[in-house]
C-alpha positions as CSV (number, residue, x, y, z in Angstrom):
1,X,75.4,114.8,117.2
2,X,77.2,115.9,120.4
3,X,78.5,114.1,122.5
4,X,78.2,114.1,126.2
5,X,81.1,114.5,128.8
6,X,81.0,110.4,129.1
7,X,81.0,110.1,125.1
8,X,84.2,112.5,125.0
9,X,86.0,110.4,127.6
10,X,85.6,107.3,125.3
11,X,86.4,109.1,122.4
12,X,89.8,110.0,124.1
13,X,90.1,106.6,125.6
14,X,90.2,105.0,122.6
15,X,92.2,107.3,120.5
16,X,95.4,107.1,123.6
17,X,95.1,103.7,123.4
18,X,96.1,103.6,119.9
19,X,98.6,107.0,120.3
20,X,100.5,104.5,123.1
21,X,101.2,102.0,120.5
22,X,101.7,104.5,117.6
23,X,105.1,105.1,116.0
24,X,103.9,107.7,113.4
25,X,101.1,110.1,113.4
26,X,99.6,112.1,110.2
27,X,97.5,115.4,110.9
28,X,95.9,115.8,107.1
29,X,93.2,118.7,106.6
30,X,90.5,116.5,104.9
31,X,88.4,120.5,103.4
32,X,87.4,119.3,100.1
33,X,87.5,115.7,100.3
34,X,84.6,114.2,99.3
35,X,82.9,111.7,101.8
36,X,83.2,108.6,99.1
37,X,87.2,110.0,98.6
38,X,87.1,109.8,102.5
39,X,85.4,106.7,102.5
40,X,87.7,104.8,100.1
41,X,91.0,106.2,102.1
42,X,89.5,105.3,105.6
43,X,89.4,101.9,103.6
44,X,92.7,101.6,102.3
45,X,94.1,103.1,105.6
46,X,92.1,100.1,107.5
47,X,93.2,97.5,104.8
48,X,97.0,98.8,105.7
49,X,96.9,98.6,109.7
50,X,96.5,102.4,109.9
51,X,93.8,104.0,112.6
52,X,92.1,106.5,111.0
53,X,90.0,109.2,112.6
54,X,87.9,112.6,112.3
55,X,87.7,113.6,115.9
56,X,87.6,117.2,117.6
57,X,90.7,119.2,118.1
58,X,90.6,119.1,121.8
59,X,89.7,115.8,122.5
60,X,92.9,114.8,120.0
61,X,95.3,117.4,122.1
62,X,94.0,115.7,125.2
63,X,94.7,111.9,123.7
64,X,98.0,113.1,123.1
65,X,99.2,114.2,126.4
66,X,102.4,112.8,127.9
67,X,103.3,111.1,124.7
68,X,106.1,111.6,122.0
69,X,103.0,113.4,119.5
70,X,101.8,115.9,122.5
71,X,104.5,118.3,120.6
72,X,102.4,118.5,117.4
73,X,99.5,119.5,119.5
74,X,99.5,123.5,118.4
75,X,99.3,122.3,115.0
76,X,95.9,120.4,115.7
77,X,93.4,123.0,114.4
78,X,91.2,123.2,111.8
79,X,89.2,120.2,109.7
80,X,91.5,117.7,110.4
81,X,91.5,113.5,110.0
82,X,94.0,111.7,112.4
83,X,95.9,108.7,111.3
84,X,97.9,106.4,113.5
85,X,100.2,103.6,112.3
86,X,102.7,101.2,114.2
């Protein structure tokens, strides 16, 4: 499902929130991971304090901007899962 131009906003809302408080940040490509492996780590991650996402490219480039993690944003392409830890 898309989402609309309000949706995206949110998305990238939320995810800066949690970028602002973040000391670390893990880009992992997630191609081949099954959705119960997925599942379980999103789990463990949660468990573990972690924020753990799959979100567009862009609107992670964009949640990035003006923090210490906006250099890593020419490495965000491809089927990627966002973590976030303090």
């Amino acid at each position: 499902m898309s989402l609309n131009l309000d949706g995206k906003k949110e998305v990238v809302s939320e995810v800066a929130a949690q970028v602002s408080k973040a000391q670390t940040m893990v880009l992992a490509e997630y191609r081949g991971t099954s959705v119960a492996q997925l599942t379980k780590l999103r789990s463990d991650a949660r468990a573990k304090g972690v924020y753990m996402r799959v979100l567009k490219n862009t609107l992670a480039r964009r949640a990035v901007v003006g923090t210490p993690f906006e250099v890593a944003a020419d490495k965000m392409v491809g089927p990627l899962i966002y973590s976030f830890s303090v």
